[in-house]
N, C-alpha and C positions, 0 to 999 in steps of 0.2 A: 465593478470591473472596468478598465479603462476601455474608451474610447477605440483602438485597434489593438487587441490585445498581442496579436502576434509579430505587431513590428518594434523595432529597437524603443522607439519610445513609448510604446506601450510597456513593453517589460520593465521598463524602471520606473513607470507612474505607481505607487504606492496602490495597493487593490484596500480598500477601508470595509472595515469589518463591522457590522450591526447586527442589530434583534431585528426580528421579522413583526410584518406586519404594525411597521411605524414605530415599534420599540426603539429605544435609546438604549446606546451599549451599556449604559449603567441601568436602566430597567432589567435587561433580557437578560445581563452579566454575560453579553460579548464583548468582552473586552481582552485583547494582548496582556493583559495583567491576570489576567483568570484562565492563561493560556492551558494550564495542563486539563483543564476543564471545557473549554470554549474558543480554545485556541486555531486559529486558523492560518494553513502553511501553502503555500505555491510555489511550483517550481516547472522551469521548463528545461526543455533537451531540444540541442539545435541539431540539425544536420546542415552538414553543405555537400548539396548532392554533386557538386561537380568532381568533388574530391573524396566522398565517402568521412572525411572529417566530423566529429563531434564534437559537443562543446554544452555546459551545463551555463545556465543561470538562473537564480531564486528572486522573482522580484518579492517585494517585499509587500506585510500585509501589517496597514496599522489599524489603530482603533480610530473610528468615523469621528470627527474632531477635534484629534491630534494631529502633530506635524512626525515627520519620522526624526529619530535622535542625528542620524549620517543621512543626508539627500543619495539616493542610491545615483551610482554614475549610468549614463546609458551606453548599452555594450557596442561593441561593432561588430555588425551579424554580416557571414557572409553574402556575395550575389546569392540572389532564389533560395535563400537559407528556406529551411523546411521544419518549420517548430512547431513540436508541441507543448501543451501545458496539462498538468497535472497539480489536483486540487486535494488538499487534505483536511480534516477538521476533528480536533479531539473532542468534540461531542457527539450529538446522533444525526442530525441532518443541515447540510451547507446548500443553501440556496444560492445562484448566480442571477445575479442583477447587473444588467449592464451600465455605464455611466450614459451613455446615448438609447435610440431604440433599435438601433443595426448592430452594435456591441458584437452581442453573441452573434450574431449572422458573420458579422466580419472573421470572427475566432474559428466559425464552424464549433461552438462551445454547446458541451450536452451537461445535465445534471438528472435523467431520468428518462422515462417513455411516456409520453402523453398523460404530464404532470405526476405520474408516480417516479419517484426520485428516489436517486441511489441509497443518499444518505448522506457520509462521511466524505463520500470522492463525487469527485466530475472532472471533467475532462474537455480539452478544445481541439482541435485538430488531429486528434491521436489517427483516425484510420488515415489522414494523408501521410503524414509521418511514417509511421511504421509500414506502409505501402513502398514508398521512398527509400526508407530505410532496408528493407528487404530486397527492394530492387537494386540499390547497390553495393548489395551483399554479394548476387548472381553477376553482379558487373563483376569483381573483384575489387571492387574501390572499397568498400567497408569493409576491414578484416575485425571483426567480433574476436575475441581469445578464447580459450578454453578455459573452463571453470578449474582442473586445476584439480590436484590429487592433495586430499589434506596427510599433511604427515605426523597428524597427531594419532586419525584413524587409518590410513592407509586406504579408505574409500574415496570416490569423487567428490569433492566438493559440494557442500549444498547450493542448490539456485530456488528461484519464489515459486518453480513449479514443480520442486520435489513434495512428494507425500509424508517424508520425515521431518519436513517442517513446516507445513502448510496448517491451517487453523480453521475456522468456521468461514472464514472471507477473505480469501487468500486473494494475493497480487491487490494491496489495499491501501493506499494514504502513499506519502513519500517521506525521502530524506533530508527535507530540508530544515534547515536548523537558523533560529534568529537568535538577536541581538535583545533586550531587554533593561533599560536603563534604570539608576533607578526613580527616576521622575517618571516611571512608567511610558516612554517612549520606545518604540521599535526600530533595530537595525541590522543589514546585514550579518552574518557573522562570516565575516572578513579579518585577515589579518590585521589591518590597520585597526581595522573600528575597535577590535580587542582592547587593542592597546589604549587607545583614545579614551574608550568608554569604561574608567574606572567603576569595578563595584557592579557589572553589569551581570546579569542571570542569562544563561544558556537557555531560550526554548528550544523542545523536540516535539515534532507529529509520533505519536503512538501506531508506528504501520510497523507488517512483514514485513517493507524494506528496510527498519530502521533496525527493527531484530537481529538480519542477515549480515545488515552491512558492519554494523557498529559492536552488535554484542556475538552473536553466533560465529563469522567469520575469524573475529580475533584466536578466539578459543579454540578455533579446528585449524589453524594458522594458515587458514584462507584468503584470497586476496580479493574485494568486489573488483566488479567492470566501472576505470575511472576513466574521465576526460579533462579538459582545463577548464576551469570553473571561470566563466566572463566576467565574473563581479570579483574576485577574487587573484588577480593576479597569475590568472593562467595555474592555478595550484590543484594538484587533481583530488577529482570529487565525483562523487556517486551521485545516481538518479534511479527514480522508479522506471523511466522510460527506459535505461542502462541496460538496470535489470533484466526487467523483460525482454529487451536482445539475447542478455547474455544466456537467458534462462531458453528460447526460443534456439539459439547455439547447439545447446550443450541438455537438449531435451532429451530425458529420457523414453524409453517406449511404452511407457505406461505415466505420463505428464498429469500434472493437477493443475487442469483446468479448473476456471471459474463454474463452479457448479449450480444447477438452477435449484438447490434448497438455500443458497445464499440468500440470507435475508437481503443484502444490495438489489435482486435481480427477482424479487418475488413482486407480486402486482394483486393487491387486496390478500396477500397471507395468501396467495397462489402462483403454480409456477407457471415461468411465462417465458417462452422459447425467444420471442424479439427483442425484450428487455436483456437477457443474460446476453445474446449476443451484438446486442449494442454497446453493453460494458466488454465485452471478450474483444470486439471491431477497437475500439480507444487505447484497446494495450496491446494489440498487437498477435490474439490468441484466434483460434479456428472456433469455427460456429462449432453450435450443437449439430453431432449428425447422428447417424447409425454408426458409422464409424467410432467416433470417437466416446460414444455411451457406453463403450464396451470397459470404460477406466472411468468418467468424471462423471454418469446420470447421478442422480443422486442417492443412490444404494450402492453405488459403485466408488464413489467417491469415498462415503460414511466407511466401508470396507479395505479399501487402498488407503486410507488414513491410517486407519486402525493396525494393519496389519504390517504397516510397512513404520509406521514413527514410533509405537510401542515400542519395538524391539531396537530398534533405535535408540530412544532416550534410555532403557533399562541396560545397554550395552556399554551407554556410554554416562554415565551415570556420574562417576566418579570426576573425569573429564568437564562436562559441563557444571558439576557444584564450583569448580574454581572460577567461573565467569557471574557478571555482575546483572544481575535481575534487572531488566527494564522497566518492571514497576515493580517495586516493590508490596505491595497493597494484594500483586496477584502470588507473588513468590519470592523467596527471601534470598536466592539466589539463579540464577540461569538454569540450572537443570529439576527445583522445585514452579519456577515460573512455566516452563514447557509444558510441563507432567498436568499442571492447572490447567493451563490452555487447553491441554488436547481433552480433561474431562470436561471442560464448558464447554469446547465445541461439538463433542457428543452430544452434549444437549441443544446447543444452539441450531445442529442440523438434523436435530431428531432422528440421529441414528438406529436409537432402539426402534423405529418405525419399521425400519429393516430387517426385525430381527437379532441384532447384533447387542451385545451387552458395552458398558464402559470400561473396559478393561482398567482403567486406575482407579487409585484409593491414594488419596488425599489426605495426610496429618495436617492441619490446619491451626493456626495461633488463633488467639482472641481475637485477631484483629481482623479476621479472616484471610490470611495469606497461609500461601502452603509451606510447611518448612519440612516434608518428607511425601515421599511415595513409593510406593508400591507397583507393581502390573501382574498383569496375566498375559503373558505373551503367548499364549494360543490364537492358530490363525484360525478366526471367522473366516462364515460364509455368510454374504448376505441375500434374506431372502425376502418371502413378500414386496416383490417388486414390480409388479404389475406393469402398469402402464407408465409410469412416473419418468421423467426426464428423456419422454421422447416426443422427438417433436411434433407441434400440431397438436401434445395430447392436453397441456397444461393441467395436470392434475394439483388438485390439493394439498398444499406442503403438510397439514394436520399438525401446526403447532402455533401460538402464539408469536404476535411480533414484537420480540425484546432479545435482549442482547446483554447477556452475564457480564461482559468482558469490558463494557463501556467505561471511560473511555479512553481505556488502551489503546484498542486499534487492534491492536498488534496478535 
């Protein structure tokens, strides 16, 4: 990670990607060429607090060794601009190493709670950011939009804290999208660089923002929350940090929050109240309370999932097969990929621990992707809930740590 990661020339120092523990990107196979596997994405969201103003830029992430294919340009960030950054990785766990030893201190940059790490994401500055950003919300300087009635369904708009589309680790990875030469160098994906770099391969981070923004949004003729992308010609562009404004907006009253059976926010395969809300503080979302356990503890969550995305995806069934699967590996189309999702992450959040069955049935190819589904849209109750997802209590998640879904993301 560069030197000051949240000022203009940090953001356009290329962040270099490696194997841990002294690996070489061809040992550990981190490398930008092995993106959908090991690929590694950054992106930040600026504010300019004088004006309530937003602004995206994606510095760029190459392989340790390489030069980048385009020299990314450095942006011009407002006075006291207020940035965060947001860290994404198509495999299971992204370490932050800083290029100096003040790095991360300079960034305010987290990947964990006292060396247990999130995994996929981390994050730099996010609670000043979204502090800021919320405060000039209440100024009236920052006007957020409404997410906006889809008129395909005639319902609201999805956002990354509804339960009709939320997954085993919701509000997870980001949208940013790189360049890929084919001499295996890494660039922007910028209008120009398009042009420039004949022959070049589109990477994508595997996140719920990438689902929302690029495949689910089209399909419900939704529109995300965009701003002018710095690197980019002022052209609008989506962000995880976006998101989670927009979604923070346009919350419903029963919100999915980041829940403590999230394997990201678990600490030895158990739940841990600081760690969930040090990941929920970087995006923007409310601690664990009594309050809010009455929707996201982790029986509540398993339940609000279930009962609320089920009948959802079986409603709209027909609607989502016309949309284009994000991985294909997990679903052959948009509305077989969802149906897969929401049975892995019954497993991934050990929902039957609750009580509650998996309400989908999976037709699956050879190749293990789904290419039909089924449900049982009866709404659960969840029960055996003891003490679990309250705080102070840190109970035992009672499952394995692994991840069906790797590494989508998504």
């Amino acid at each position: 990670m560069p030197a000051n990661p949240l000022s203009a020339r940090g953001l356009a120092t290329p962040y270099q990607l490696t194997g841990t523990g002294g690996a070489t990107p061809a040992a550990s196979g981190c490398e930008m060429t092995n993106a959908a596997n090991l690929g590694a994405f950054v992106q930040a969201t600026i504010l300019d607090p004088a004006t309530g103003h937003l602004f995206v830029y994606n510095p760029l992430v190459i392989t340790q060794g390489t030069q980048p294919a385009v020299a990314p340009s450095v942006p011009v960030l407002p006075a006291d601009a207020v940035v965060t950054i947001d860290f994404g990785f198509n495999g299971t766990n992204l370490y932050q190493v800083g290029a100096t030893g003040n790095a991360l201190r300079r960034g305010n940059c987290v990947d964990g709670l006292n060396g247990s790490i999130f995994g996929q994401v981390s994050f730099c500055n996010g609670v000043n950011f979204f502090n800021a950003a919320f405060q000039a919300e209440r100024a009236g300087k920052l006007v957020v939009p409404s997410a906006g009635i889809s008129p395909k369904t005639g319902q609201a708009c999805p956002v990354t804290r509804n339960f009709n589309m939320v997954d085993q680790d919701p509000s997870d990875n980001v949208t940013t999208e790189y360049l890929l030469s084919p001499t295996g160098q890494t660039a922007q994906d910028t209008t120009p660089n398009v042009g420039n770099l004949v022959d070049s391969t589109l990477l994508l981070n595997g996140s719920d923002n990438t689902l929302l923004d690029l495949f689910l949004d089209p399909v419900l003729g939704c529109t995300p929350f965009q701003v002018p992308d710095l690197a980019n010609n002022d052209m609008p562009t989506s962000s995880q940090a976006l998101d989670e404004l927009l979604a923070a907006k346009n919350q419903r009253a029963v919100p999915a929050l980041v829940p403590e059976n999230d394997e990201m926010v678990l600490v030895n395969n158990e739940f841990n109240v600081a760690k969930a809300d040090l990941y929920r503080a970087e995006i923007g979302q409310a601690p664990v309370s009594w309050v809010n356990n009455r929707f996201d503890s982790p029986a509540m969550f398993c339940q609000n999932m279930l009962n609320t995305q089920t009948p959802f995806l079986a409603a709209n069934q027909a609607l989502l097969a016309t949309g284009q699967s994000p991985v294909t590996g997990v679903g052959d189309n948009l509305f077989t990929f969802m149906a897969n999702r929401l049975s892995m992450s019954f497993v991934n959040l050990a929902c039957q621990d609750f009580g509650l069955a998996n309400p989908v049935t999976v037709t699956l190819n050879g190749d293990g992707a789904a290419v039909a589904a089924t449900f049982n849209t009866a709404p659960q109750t969840a029960t055996n809930t003891g003490a679990r997802g309250i705080p102070g209590q840190g109970q035992r998640s009672g499952r394995g740590h692994h991840r069906l879904m790797d590494p989508s993301g998504m």
